[in-house]
C-alpha positions, 0 to 999 in steps of 0.5 A: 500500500502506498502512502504518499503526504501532502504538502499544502499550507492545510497540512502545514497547519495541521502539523503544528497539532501532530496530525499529518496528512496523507492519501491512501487507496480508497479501499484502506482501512484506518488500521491499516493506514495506522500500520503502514505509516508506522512502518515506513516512518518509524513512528507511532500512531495514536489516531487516524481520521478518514475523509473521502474528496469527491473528484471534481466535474470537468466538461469535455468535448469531442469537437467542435460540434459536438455535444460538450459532456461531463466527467468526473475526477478520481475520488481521493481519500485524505489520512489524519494521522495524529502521532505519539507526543515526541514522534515526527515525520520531516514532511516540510524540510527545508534546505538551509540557504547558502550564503555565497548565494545572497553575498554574490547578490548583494555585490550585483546590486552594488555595482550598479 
């Protein structure tokens, strides 16, 4: 089963809780989200909470005059997974900013 994190500004805030969000396959079950994610990230669970988004409607044709048609999305289903006090999952690693990179700018603006 493949568990794949969001990255959004709703799953940053999130974070600050100790909830992380994740989408599953539609047809896993909370306590086997709970096993695969303690599992691949080496933390432990205390909760998981399952929400299923509705794909969206988007219109199609199939040429000019033909009749424009509907379809929809795939469906999504969104993992809240609350860990133990302590535990993290690095989602939102940053890469620390070189300093020649900013110094090499500052000495272009200078020149001018």
């Amino acid at each position: 089963m493949l568990v794949r994190p969001i990255q959004t500004e709703k799953a940053y805030r999130e974070e600050t809780k100790r909830a992380y969000m994740f989408i599953v396959p539609t047809n896993a079950s909370k306590q086997a989200v709970a096993k695969q994610v303690s599992e691949q990230y080496n933390v432990t669970v205390t909760s998981v909470r399952v929400t299923l988004r509705k794909g969206k409607a988007t219109k199609f044709s199939r040429g000019r005059h033909a009749y424009p048609g509907t379809t929809y999305r795939q469906d999504k289903k969104i993992a809240f997974v609350t860990l133990k006090e302590g535990d993290k999952i690095k989602v939102f690693d940053e890469e620390p900013v070189e300093e020649e990179a900013t110094d090499k700018k500052a000495d272009k603006k200078g020149d001018k």
